[in-house]
N, C-alpha and C positions, 0 to 999 in steps of 0.2 A: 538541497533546497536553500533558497536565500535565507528563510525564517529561521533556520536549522544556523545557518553558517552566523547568523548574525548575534543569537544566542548565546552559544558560543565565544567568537570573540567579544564581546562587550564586555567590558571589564570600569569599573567603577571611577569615578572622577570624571567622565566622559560630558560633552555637553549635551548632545542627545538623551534627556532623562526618559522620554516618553518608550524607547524602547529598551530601557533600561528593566522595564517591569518582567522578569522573568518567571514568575510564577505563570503571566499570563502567556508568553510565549509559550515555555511549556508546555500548558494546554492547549494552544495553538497547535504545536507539533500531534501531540497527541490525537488531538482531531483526526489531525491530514494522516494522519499512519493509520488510524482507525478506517477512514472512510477507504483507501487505498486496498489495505485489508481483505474489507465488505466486500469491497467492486470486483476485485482476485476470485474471491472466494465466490460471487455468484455468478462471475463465469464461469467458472471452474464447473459448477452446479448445473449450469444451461448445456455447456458442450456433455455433458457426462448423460443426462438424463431426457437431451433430443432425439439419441439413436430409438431409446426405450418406448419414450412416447410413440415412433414414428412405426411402432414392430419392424424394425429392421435388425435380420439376423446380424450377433456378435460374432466378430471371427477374429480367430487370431492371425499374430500377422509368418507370412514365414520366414523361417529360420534360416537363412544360408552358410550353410558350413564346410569352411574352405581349409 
């Protein structure tokens, strides 16, 4: 991510002070990793628990052995 790459390189004496503030980056990243996360995680949640809702028999898949 740009936020990520930018963090990172920055290094002090730069003129650019304003993204200089790295604490606040930081939390910026953390955010975006957080929300990404979430977003994984309640798809993950929707495909897993449509079959159930839907009473659709689980089947396994089969096994081809060569």
């Amino acid at each position: 991510m740009a936020i990520n790459d930018k963090s990172s390189k920055r290094k002090n004496g730069q003129k650019n002070q304003q993204l200089l503030k790295k604490p606040k980056n930081k939390q910026c990243i953390k955010e975006i990793h957080a929300k990404i996360k979430n977003t994984r995680q309640d798809l993950i949640y929707k495909f897993t628990t449509q079959p159930v809702k839907d009473n659709a028999p689980v089947r396994k898949a089969k096994q081809v052995c060569q």
